[in-house]
N, C-alpha and C positions, 0 to 999 in steps of 0.2 A: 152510592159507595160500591154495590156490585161491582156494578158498570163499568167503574175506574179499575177495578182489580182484573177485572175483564181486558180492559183497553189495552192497559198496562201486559198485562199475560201475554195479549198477540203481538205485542210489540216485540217483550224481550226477551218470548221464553226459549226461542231457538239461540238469543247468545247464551241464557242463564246455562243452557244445557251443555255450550261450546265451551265457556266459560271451567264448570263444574266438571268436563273431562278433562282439559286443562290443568285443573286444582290434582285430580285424583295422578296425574301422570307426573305431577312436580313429586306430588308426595310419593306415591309410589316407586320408583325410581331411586328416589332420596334413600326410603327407608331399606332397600334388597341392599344399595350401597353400607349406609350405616348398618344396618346388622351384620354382613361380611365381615365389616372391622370390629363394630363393638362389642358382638358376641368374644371371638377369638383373645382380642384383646385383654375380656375380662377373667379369659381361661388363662391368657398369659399367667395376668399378676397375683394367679392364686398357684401356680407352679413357680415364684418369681417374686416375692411379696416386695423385695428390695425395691421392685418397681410399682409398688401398687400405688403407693402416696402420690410420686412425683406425677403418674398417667391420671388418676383420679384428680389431683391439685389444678392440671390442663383442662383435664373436660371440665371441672366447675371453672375455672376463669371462662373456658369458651361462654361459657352458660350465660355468664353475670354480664356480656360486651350486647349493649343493644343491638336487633336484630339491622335497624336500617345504618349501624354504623359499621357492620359487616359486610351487609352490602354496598355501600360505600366506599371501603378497601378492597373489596373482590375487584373493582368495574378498572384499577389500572395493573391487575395481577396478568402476565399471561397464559395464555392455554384453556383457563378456568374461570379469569375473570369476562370483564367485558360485561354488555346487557343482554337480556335474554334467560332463557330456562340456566343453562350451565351455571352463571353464577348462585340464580337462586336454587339449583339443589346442592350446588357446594355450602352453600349457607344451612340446606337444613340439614344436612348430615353430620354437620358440626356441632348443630345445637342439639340433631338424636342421640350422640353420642354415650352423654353422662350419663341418662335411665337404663341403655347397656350395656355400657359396662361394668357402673356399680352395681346393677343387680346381678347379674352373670355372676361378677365374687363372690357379692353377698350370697346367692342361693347356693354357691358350692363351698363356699367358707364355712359355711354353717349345718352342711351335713354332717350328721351324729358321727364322732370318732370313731366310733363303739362300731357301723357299719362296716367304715373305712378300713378300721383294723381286721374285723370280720373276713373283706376280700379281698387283701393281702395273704390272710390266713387259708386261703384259698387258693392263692400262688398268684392271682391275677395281679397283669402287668398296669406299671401306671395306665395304660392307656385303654389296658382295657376296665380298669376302673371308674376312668375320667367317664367312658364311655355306655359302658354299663351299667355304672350305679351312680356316680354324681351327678349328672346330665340328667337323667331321669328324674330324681329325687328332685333336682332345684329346678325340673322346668316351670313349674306353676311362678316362679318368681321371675327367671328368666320372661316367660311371657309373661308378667305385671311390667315388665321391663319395656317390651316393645310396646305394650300397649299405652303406656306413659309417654312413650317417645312419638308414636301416632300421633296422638292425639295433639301433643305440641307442633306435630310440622303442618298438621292442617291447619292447625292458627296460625305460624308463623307465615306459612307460603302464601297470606293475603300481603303480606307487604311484597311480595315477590314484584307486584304489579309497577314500585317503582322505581324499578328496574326494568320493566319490559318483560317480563318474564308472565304476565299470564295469569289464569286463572283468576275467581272470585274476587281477587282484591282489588281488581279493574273498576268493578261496580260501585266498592264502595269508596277506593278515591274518585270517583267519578260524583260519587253522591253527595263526598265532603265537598267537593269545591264548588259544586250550583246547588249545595243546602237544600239537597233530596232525599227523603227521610224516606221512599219508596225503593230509589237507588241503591243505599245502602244496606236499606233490606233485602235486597235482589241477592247483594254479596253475601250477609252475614248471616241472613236464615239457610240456605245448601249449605255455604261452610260449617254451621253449627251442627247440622244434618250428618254431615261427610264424619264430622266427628266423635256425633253420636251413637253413629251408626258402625266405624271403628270401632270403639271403645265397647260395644255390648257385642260384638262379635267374636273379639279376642279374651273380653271379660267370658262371655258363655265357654269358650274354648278350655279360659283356664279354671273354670270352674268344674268342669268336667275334668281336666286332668289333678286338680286337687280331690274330690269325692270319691275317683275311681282308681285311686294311684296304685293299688293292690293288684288291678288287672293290668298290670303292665303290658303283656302282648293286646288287647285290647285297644290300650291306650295309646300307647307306640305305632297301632296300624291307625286308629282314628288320626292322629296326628300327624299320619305321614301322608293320608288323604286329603284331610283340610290345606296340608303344608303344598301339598302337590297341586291342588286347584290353587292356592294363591301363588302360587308360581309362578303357573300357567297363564293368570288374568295379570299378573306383573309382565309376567315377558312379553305379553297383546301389545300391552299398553306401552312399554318402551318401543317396540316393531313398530308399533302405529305412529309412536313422536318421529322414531327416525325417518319413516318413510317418507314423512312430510318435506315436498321438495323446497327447499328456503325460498324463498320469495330476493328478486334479482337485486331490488331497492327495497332497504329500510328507512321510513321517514320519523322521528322522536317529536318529542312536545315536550311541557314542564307539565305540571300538574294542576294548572287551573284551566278554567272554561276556556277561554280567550287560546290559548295556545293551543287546546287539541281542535276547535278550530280551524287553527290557522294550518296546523298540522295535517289535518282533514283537506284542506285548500289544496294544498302543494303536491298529498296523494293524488286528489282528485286530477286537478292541472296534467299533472305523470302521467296517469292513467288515460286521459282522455287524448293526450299529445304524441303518446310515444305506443309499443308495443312492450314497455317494461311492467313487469308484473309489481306489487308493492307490499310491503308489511308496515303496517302500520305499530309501531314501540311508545304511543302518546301513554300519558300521565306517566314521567318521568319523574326521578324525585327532584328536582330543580335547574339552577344553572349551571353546576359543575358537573353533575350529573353529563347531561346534556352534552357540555364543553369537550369532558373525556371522551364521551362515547362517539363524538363525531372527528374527534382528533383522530382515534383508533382506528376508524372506519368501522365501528361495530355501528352505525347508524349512518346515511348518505348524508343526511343535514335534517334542520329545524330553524325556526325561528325565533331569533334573537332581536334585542334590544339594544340602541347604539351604545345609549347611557349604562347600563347594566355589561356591555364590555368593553367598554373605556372605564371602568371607576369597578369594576368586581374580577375581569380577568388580566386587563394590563394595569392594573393599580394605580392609573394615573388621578388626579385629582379633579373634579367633575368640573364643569366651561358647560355655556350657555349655548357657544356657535352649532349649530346644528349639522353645519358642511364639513367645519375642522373638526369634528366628533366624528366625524362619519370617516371623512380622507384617512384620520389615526389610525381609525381601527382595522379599516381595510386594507392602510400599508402593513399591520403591525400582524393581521393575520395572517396574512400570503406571507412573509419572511419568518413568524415564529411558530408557526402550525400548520402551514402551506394549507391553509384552510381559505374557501373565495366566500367572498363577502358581497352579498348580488344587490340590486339594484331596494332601495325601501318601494313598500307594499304601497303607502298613500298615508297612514295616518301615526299620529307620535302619542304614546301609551305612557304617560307618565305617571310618576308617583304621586298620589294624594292624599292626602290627612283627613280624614272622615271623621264626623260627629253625627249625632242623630237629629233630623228634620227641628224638630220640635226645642230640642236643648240649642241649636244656634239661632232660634226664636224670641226662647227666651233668655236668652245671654245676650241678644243683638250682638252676633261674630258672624263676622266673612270672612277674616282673615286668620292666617297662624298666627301672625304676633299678637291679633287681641285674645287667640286662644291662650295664650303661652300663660299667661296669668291668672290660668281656672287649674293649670296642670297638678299645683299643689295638693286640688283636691279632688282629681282624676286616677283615673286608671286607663292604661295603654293594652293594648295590645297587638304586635306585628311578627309578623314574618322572621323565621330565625335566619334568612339571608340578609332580611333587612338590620335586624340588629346589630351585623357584621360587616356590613358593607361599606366602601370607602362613601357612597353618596348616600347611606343609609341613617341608624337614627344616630349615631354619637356627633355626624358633621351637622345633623338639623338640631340636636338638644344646644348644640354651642350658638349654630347662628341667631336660633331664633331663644335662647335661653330656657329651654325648656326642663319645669324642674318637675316630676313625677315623685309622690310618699315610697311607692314601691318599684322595684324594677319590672320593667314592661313583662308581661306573661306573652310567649312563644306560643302561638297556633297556628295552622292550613288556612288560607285565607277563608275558605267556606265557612270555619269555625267560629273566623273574627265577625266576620257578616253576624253570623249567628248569635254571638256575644255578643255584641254590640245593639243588634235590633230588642232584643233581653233585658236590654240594662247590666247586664254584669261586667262590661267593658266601657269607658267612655270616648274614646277617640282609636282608629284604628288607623295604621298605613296600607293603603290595597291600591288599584289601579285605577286611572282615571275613565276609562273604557268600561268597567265592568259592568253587565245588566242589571245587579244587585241595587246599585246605589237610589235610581229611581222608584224603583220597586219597595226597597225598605223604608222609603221616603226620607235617605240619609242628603248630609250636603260634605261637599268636599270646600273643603277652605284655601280659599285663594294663596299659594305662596310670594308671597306678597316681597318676598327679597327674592325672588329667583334661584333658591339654593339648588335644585335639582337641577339634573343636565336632559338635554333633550333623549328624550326613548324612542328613536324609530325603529318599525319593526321589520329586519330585515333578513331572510335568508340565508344562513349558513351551511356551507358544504362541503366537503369534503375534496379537496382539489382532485387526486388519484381518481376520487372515481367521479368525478366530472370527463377527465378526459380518459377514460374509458368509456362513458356514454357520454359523446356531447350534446345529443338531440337531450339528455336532462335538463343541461343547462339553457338550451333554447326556450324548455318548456317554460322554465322557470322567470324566466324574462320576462316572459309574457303578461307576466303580473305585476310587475313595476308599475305605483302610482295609482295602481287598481280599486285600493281599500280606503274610503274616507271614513274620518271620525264616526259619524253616522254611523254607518254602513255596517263598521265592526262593532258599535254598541246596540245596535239592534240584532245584531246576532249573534251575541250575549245574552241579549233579552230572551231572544225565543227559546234558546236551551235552557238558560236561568230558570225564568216565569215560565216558559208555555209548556216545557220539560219537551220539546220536540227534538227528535233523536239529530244531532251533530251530521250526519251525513247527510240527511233530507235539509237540514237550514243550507248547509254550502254548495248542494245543488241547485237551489234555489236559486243562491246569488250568483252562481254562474250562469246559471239561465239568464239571468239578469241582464248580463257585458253581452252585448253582440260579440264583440271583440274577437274574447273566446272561442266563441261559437263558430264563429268564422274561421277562425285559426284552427279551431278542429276539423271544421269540412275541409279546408285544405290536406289535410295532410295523408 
């Protein structure tokens, strides 16, 4: 057990550590933003009360909109939106908002009349009121206020990661989707950390300025020294995001094993073909995701699936032909997203209907239609694209009649894996490619009427910046026809099962292609 905490350690702790500066810089950043506004704000609406409801009514609705559906609306906003840090600290500054600006009211609303009238009665003007007796008085609440909101952007800023944006939450969609219970400890012990260690910092802070509130000159210099080193370590930390020179090409993924992958592939392929440097934006949060961010050019490209944009982005109705799936999509993206649509890798990733080893054993099932008839007394669960999608579950419940007691429950395909090997799910829809399936010793069942349409997986890029670097697209070529069946479900496997790190598998198999190899010496 050591051993493996050991192994594990030299493996990851130089990202954990990349990772966890990452986290502190989303949030950090977030929060100098959000206090600017929500302190001032909250001073607003206790000079302004007319507006206090309406500004307080805003920040709880921001509160209550989940975080990934904000992020989801950021990614076609512009200036702000798009993938990357930008959107996710617009997202957390949103959500720091309500802790202060309600508490800023609250703690000056609530100072003693009796004082108030006091330094009136003294001549002092509003402001030097606001400034030298309310502000003081309610800072202990004021800071419960930022410390509240801390501690929410360092939880939030893990979902940052599907969006490309970074930090901690890397590890742990990493972890959900090859069902690594080490991975997503990697993420969620620092983050819990970062947050702890937040919160008893600014707790010690305001405990001191509640116990000592009497020595105000005291308190007001301690406070303007603590306030002056986070400053300081804030402004580092923003200096040091900016400086960082953007990397020329960005490459995305979705968020399972199989795509950062393939994702990994097409870096590498770049990297090794060209002198362009790369940023790698994998575990994205799916296909639209993805779709926008390569329309935008907030990413060069990623890889997609015939079937998945014939039937989810041009909403046509899913066909069997594999060549008119293909011809569609590639007329239909050059004219309607001037996006190129490059040559398929080698193998076709389709959708599959999983059950566990053992249950299509003892039910003697190969197929969906003999499953269709256990459904009554099943439980589903799939993908919320798949729910939605035109080749998804409502076109397979009709063909193949499929009648489920409950409606299907929405998970991360890692989860379904997970549910499913458990018992707590009975049939799942995930990929026909994934490592998982041998490994959990599940079976996929033959679709036996051919409802789904072929999934090749093929490169998508952004035309603009193809023809500003066209040696990209040379590179990219290069891999047409390259990936069989095989090939990409063995390494599946080896991330899946062996948990060996994603860059070292697809180095490997480029070592593999002379091909390659040669095409790089050349160049």
């Amino acid at each position: 057990m050591q051993s493996q905490i050991t192994q594990f350690f030299n493996q990851y702790l130089s990202e954990i550590l990349l990772r966890s500066g990452e986290h502190l810089i989303l949030v950090a950043i977030a929060m100098t933003i959000a206090i600017s506004i929500g302190i001032p704000l909250g001073i607003l609406i206790t000079r302004q009360p007319k507006l206090s409801q309406p500004i307080l009514n805003i920040a709880n609705a921001i509160q209550t909109i989940p975080s990934l559906a904000i992020f989801g609306f950021l990614i076609s906003v512009p200036f702000i939106g798009g993938i990357g840090p930008t959107p996710a600290i617009v997202a957390l500054i949103l959500y720091a908002l309500l802790p202060l600006i309600r508490n800023t009211y609250i703690g000056i609303t609530n100072v003693d009349p009796a004082i108030r009238e006091a330094g009136k009665g003294m001549g002092m003007t509003d402001r030097q009121l606001l400034f030298q007796v309310e502000i003081p008085l309610a800072l202990g609440v004021i800071l419960a206020g930022v410390r509240v909101a801390t501690v929410i952007s360092v939880g939030i800023a893990t979902i940052a990661a599907a969006i490309g944006g970074g930090g901690l939450g890397v590890f742990i969609f990493r972890g959900i989707s090859t069902v690594n219970n080490e991975l997503i400890l990697a993420g969620a012990i620092p983050a819990a950390f970062i947050a702890l260690a937040a919160d008893f910092i600014l707790g010690w802070l305001e405990k001191q300025l509640v116990q000592q509130r009497e020595k105000t000159v005291k308190i007001n210099r301690k406070f303007a020294i603590a306030l002056s080193i986070l400053t300081l370590l804030i402004a580092g930390s923003i200096a040091f995001a900016y400086q960082q020179i953007p990397p020329t090409i960005v490459i995305g993924s979705k968020n399972f094993t199989e795509q950062v992958i393939l994702g990994e592939l097409l870096a590498q392929q770049i990297e090794s073909q060209t002198k362009l440097k790369i940023d790698r934006r994998f575990n994205l949060g799916g296909t639209f995701i993805c779709h926008e961010a390569v329309k935008a050019g907030q990413i060069a490209g990623y890889v997609e699936y015939t079937g998945t944009s014939f039937t989810s982005i041009l909403k046509q109705k899913p066909i069997s032909n594999p060549q008119v799936v293909y011809e569609k999509v590639k007329q239909d993206y050059d004219q309607k997203f001037q996006l190129e649509l490059m040559q398929p890798l080698g193998f076709n990733n389709t959708y599959a209907m999983i059950i566990r080893g053992e249950e299509a054993k003892r039910l003697q099932i190969k197929t969906i239609s003999e499953a269709a008839k256990y459904t009554p007394q099943w439980q589903a669960a799939f993908g919320y694209e798949f729910i939605v999608r035109e080749d998804g579950y409502p076109g397979l419940a009709k063909t193949y009649g499929l009648n489920f007691p409950n409606p299907p429950q929405q998970m991360e395909l890692g989860l379904m894996y997970k549910s499913l090997a458990e018992n707590k799910v009975d049939i799942i829809a995930a990929n026909s490619t994934d490592g998982l399936i041998p490994i959990l010793n599940l079976v996929i069942l033959e679709d036996d009427k051919k409802y789904f349409p072929p999934y090749e997986a093929v490169p998508v890029f952004n035309q603009e910046i193809l023809k500003k670097y066209p040696e990209l697209g040379q590179a990219i070529n290069q891999l047409a026809g390259l990936i069989s069946t095989e090939e990409i479900q063995r390494m599946n496997y080896q991330v899946d099962n062996q948990s060996r790190p994603v860059a070292e598998v697809v180095r490997e198999f480029i070592k593999s292609k002379p091909e390659l190899i040669s095409q790089s010496k050349r160049q």
